[in-house]
C-alpha positions as CSV (number, residue, x, y, z in Angstrom):
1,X,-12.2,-14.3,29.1
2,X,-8.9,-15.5,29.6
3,X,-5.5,-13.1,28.8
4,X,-4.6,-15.1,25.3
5,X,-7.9,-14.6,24.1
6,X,-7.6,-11.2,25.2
7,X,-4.6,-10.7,23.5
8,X,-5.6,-12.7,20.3
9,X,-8.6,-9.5,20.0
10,X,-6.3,-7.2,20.2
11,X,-4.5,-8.9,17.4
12,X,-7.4,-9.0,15.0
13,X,-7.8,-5.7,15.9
14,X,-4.7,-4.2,15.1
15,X,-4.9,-6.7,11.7
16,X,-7.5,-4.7,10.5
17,X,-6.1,-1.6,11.4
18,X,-3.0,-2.1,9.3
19,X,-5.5,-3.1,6.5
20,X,-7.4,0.0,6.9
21,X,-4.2,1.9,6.8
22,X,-2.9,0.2,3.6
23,X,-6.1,0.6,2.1
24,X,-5.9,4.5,2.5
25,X,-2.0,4.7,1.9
26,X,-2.1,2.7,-1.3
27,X,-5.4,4.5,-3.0
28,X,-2.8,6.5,-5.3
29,X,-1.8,3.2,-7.0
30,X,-5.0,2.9,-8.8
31,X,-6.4,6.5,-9.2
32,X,-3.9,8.6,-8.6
33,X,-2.8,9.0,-12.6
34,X,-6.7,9.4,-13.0
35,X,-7.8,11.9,-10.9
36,X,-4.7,14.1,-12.1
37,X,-5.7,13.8,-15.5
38,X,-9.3,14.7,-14.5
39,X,-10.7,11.1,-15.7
40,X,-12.5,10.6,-12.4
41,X,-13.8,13.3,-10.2
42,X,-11.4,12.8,-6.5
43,X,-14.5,11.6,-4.5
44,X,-15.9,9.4,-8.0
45,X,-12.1,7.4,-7.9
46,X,-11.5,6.6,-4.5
47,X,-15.3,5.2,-4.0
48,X,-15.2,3.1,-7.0
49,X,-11.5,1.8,-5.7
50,X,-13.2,1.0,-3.2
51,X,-16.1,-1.2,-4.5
52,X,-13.3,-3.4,-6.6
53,X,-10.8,-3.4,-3.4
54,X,-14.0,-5.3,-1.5
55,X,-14.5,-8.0,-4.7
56,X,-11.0,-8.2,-5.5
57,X,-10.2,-9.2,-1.5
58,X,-12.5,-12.8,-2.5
59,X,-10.6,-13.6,-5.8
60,X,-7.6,-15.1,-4.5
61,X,-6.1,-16.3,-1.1
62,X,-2.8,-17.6,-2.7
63,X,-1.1,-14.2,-1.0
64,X,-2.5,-15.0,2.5
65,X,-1.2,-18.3,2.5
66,X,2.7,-17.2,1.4
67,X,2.4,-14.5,4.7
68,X,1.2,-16.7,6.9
69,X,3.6,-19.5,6.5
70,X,6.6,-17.9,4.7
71,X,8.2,-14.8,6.9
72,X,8.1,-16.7,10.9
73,X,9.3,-20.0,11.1
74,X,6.2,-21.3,12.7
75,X,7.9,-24.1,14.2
76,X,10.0,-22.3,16.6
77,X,7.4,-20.5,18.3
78,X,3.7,-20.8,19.3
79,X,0.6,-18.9,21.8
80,X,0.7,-15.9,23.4
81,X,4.5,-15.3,22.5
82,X,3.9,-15.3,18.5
83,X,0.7,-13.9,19.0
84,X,3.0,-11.2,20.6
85,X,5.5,-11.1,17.9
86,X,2.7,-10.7,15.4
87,X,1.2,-7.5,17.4
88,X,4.4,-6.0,17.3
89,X,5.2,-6.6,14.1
90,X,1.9,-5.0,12.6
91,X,2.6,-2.1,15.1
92,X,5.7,-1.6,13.5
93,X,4.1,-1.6,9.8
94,X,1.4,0.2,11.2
95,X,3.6,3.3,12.3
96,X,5.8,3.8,9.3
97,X,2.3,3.8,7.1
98,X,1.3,6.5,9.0
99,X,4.8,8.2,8.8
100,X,5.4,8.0,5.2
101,X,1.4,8.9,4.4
102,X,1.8,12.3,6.6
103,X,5.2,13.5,4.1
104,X,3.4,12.1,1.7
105,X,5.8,9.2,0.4
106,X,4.0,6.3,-1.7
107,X,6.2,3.5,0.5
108,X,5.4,0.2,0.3
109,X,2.6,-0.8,3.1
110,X,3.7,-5.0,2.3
111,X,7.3,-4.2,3.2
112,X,6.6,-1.8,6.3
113,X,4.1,-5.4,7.4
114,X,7.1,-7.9,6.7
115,X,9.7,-5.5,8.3
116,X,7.6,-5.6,11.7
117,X,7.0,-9.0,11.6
118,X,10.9,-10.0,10.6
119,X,12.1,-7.4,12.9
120,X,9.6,-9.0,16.2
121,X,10.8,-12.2,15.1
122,X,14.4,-11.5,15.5
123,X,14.4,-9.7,18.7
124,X,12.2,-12.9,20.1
125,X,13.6,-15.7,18.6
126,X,17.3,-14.3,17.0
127,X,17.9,-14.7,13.1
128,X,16.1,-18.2,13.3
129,X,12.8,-17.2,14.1
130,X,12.8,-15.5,10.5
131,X,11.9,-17.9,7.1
132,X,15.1,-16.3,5.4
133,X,14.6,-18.2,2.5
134,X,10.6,-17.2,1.9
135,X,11.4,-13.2,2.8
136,X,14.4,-13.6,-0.3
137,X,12.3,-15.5,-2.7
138,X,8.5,-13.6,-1.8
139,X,9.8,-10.6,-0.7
140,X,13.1,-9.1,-1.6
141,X,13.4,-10.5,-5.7
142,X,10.3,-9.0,-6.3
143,X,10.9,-6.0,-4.6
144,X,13.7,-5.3,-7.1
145,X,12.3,-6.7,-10.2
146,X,8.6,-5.2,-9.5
147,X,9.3,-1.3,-10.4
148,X,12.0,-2.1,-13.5
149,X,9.7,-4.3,-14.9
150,X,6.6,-2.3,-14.4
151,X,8.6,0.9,-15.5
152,X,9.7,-1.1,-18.7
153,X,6.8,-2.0,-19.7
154,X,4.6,1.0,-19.1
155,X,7.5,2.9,-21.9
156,X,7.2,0.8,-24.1
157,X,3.2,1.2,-23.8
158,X,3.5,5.0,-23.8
159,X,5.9,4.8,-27.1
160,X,3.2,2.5,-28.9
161,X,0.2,4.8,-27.9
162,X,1.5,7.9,-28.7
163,X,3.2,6.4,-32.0
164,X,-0.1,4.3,-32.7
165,X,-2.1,7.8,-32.4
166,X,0.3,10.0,-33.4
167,X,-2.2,11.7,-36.0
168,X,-5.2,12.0,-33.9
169,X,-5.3,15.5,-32.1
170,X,-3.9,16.1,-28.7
171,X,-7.8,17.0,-27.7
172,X,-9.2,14.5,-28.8
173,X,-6.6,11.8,-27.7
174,X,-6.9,13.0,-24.6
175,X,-10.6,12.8,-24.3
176,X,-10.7,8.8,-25.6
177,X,-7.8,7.7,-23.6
178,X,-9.8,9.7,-19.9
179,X,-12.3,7.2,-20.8
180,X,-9.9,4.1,-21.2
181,X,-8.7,5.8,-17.8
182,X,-11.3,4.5,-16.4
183,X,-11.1,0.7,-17.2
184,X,-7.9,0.3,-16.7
185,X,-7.5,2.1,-13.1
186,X,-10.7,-0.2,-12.5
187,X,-8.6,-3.4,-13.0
188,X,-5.9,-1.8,-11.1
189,X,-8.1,-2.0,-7.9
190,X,-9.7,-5.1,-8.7
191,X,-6.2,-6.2,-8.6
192,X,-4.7,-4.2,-5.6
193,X,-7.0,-6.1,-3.9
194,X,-6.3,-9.7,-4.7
195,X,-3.0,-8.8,-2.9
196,X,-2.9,-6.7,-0.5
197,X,-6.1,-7.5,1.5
198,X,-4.4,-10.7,1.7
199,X,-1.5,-9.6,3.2
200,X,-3.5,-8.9,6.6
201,X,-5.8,-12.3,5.8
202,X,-2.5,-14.2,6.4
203,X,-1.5,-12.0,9.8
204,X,-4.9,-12.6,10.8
205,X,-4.6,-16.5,10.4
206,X,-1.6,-16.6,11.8
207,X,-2.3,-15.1,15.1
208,X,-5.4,-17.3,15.0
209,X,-2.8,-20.6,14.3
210,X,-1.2,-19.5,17.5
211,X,-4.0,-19.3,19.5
212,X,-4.8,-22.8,18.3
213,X,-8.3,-22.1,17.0
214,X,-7.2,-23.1,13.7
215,X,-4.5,-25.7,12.1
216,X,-1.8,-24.5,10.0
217,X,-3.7,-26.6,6.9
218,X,-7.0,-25.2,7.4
219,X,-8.8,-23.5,5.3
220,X,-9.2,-19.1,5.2
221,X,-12.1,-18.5,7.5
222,X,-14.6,-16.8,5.6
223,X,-15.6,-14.2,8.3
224,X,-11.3,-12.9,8.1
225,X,-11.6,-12.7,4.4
226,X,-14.9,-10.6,4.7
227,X,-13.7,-8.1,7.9
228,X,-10.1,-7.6,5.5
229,X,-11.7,-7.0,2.6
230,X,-14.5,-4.3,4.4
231,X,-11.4,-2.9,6.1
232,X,-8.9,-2.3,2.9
233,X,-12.6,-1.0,0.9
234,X,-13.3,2.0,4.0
235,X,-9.4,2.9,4.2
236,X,-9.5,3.2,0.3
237,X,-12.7,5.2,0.1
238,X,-11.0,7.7,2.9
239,X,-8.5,8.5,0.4
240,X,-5.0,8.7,1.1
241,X,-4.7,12.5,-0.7
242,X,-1.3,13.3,0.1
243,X,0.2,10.2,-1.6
244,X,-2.3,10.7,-4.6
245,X,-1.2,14.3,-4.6
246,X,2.5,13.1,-5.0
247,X,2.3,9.9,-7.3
248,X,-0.5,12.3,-9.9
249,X,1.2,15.3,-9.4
250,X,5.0,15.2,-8.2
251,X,6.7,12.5,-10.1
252,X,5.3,12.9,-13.6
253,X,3.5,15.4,-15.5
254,X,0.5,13.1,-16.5
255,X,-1.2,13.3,-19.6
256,X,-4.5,10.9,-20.2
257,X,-2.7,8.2,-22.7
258,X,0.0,8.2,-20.2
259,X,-1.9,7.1,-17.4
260,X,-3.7,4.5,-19.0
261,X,-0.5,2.8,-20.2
262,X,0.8,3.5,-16.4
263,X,-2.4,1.7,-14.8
264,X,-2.8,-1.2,-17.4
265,X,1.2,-2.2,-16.8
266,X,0.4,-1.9,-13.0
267,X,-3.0,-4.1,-13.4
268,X,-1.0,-6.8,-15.8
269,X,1.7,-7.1,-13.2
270,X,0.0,-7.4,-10.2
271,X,-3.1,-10.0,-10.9
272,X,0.1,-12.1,-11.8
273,X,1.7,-12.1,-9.0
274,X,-1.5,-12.2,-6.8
275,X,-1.6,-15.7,-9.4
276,X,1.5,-16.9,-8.2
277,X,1.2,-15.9,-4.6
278,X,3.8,-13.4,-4.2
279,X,3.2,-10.2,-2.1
280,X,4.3,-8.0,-4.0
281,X,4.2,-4.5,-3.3
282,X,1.9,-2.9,-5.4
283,X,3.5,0.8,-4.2
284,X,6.5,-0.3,-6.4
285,X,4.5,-1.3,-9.1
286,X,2.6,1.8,-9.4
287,X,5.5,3.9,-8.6
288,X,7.4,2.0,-11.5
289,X,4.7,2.4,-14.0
290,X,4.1,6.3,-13.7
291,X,7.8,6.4,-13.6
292,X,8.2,4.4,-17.0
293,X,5.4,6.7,-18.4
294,X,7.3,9.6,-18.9
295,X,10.3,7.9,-20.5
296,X,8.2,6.7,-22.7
297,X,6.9,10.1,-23.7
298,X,9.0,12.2,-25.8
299,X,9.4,15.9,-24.0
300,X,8.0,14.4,-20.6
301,X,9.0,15.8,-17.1
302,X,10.2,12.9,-14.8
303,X,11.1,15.0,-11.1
304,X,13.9,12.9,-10.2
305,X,14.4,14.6,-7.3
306,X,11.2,13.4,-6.1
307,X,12.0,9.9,-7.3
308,X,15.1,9.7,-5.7
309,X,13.3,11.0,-2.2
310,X,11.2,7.9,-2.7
311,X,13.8,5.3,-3.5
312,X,15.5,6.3,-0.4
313,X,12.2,5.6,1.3
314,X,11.7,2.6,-0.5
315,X,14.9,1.1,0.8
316,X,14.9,2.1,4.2
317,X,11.1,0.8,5.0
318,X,11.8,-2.5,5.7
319,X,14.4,-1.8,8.4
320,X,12.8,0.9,9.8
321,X,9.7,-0.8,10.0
322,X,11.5,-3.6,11.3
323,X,13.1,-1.5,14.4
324,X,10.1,-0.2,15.6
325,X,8.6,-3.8,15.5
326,X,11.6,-4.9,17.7
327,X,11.4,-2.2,19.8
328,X,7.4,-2.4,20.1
329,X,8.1,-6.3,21.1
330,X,11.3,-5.3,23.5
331,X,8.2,-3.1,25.4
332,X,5.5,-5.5,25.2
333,X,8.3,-8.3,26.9
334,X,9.7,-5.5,29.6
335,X,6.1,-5.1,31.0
336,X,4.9,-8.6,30.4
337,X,1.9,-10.3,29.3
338,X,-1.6,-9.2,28.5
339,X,-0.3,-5.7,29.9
340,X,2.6,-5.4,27.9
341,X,0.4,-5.8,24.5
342,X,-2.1,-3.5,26.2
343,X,0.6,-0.9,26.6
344,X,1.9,-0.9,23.0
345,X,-1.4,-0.6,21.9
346,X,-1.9,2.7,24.0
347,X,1.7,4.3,22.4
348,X,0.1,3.3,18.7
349,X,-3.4,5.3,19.4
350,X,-1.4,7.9,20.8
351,X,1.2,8.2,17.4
352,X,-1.9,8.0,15.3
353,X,-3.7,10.4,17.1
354,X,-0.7,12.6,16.7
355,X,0.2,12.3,12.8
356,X,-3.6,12.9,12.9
357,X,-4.1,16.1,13.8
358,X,-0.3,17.2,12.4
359,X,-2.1,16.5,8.8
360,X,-4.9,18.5,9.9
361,X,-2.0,21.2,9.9
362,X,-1.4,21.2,5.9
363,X,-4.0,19.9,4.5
364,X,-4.8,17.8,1.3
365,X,-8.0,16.9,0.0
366,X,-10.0,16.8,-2.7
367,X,-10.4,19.8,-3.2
368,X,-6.1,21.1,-3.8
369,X,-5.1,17.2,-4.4
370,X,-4.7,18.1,-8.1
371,X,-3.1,22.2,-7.4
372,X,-0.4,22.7,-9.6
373,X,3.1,21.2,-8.3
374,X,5.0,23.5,-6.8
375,X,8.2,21.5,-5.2
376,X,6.4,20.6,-1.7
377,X,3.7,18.3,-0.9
378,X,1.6,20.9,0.3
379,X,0.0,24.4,-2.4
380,X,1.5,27.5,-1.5
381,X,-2.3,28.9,-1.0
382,X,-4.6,26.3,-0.7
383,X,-8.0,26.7,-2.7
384,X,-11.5,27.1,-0.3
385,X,-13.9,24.1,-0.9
386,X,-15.6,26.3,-4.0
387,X,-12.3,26.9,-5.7
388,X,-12.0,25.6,-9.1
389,X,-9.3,23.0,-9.5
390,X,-7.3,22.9,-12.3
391,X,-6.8,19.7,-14.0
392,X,-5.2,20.5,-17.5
393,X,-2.4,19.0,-18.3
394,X,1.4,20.4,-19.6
395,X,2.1,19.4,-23.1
């Protein structure tokens, strides 16, 4: 087995590994409103997210095709050094998941992938090496539209539902809308993953372009669409608790008709942009929906202070995430070749292992993700296993 191959494994590899991560970090987008309204039962949500992340992964491939050919200018660069460039750049995305997931911060896991890869690009092959006009038109437009839009249109869904059933009881409203909970946080996994299991189907054939086992106009291997879409479906059904905890509980107090106009907004938007192929970030989307939720309410509680924590975050992903993939490429050059890759890999096991077992710390799980919000990610006394978990709502 020669060092390229070697190399492309490790790329694959580490592919799926950012899947697995997004899968887990971006669980709150579909069920986070639902499991703090007590529509779905924690472990009930984040299995059936799950199921429609694996079916939603063979919908589409319009997303994979706008990563793989519209952030590196493949025409500057080829083998083992963009195979290189994509390793670091997935690193790089890989490490600020991880980051913002331990504080708990619903960051955008498409922007953390195309900050590595733009960052690896640039320290390789300078400003040219980077599709400038694909990252502006794919990546940044959306990325400011995505969450006003989203947040528009989820307040003017809450106004028309509560207006709509403004003489049926607050009991029984609640109860009917738990159940249209369902459906619509349904859809909203369906459609996270028509998009973002793409995102690492595009990496995936892009390292496999540089390799040459495949021509830039062929065809999505079936066997990359299946290991993605298997990937994104485990991370999912880990659960991501801490970001659930903060998009269900610390931006918005969440009442049932609330979170269905949040997730049917986030569903609406998303399939059409999977539809037109951009990779959008469906972080943003969410984010914007809950946000948009409790303007639309009358009396709500929007946290702001939390919001604003998480625009900064939004804003500085990209370049972070694009500094560590510069960095993680400067390393993988310094020592050179197979080794070099093989050395970057060892710091990203070590990192994870790390933020690992500094979770394990302050824990959140099913059984406190829905505790009462209290100003920090973590409950001030966190309930045993058979502690009963409160799931009413504030009026």
């Amino acid at each position: 087995m020669n060092a390229e191959l070697i190399v492309l494994l490790v790329v694959v590899v580490t592919a799926l590994g950012f899947d697995f991560t997004n899968g887990f970090h971006d669980t709150g987008n579909a069920m986070a409103t639902s499991i703090a309204t007590g529509a779905l039962k924690p472990k009930v949500a984040v299995a059936l997210s799950a199921s429609l992340n694996l079916v939603g992964a063979f919908l589409s491939v319009e997303v994979a095709a706008t990563v793989a050919k519209g952030v590196v200018n493949l025409g500057n660069v080829g083998g083992q050094a963009l195979l290189t460039i994509v390793f670091a750049g997935l690193v790089g995305g890989i490490i600020w998941n991880l980051a913002t997931w331990l504080l708990g911060i619903p960051s955008s896991s498409s922007h953390a992938l195309f900050g590595g890869l733009i960052g690896a690009a640039i320290a390789s092959l300078g400003m040219s090496g980077v599709a400038w006009s694909g990252v502006l038109s794919k990546v940044v437009i959306p990325a400011v539209l995505a969450p006003v839009v989203a947040g528009l249109v989820a307040a003017a869904g809450t106004w028309l539902i509560y207006r709509i059933t403004s003489n049926v009881g607050e009991e029984t409203k609640d109860k009917g809308f738990r159940l249209g909970q369902i459906g619509s946080a349904s859809l909203v996994s369906l459609a996270h993953g028509t998009n973002d299991a793409q995102k690492t189907m595009g990496v995936i054939f892009l390292a496999l372009v540089a390799h040459g086992t495949i021509s830039a106009d062929a065809d999505m291997p079936f066997w990359v669409k299946l290991t993605c879409a298997l990937a994104i479906a485990a991370g999912t059904y880990l659960g991501g608790w801490r970001v659930i905890r903060t998009l269900g509980k610390g931006l918005v107090e969440i009442a049932a008709p609330q979170g269905m106009a949040a997730e049917a907004s986030s569903a609406a938007i998303i399939l059409t942009s999977s539809h037109l192929g951009l990779p959008l970030s469906t972080t943003h989307v969410a984010t914007g929906s809950i946000m948009g939720t409790g303007l639309g309410r009358k009396g709500a509680e929007v946290r702001w202070g939390v919001a604003g924590r998480m625009a900064v975050a939004w804003l500085i992903t990209l370049p972070s995430a694009a500094i560590v993939g510069a960095l993680c490429w400067g390393l993988a050059n310094i020592v050179g070749g197979l080794p070099g890759v093989l050395v970057v890999f060892a710091v990203l096991i070590a990192l994870a292992g790390w933020m690992y077992l500094r979770s394990r710390k302050e824990p959140i799980d099913p059984s406190n993700v829905n505790a009462e919000w209290d100003g920090g990610l973590v409950p001030a006394e966190v309930p045993g296993p058979d502690a009963r978990v409160t799931t009413d709502v504030k009026a």
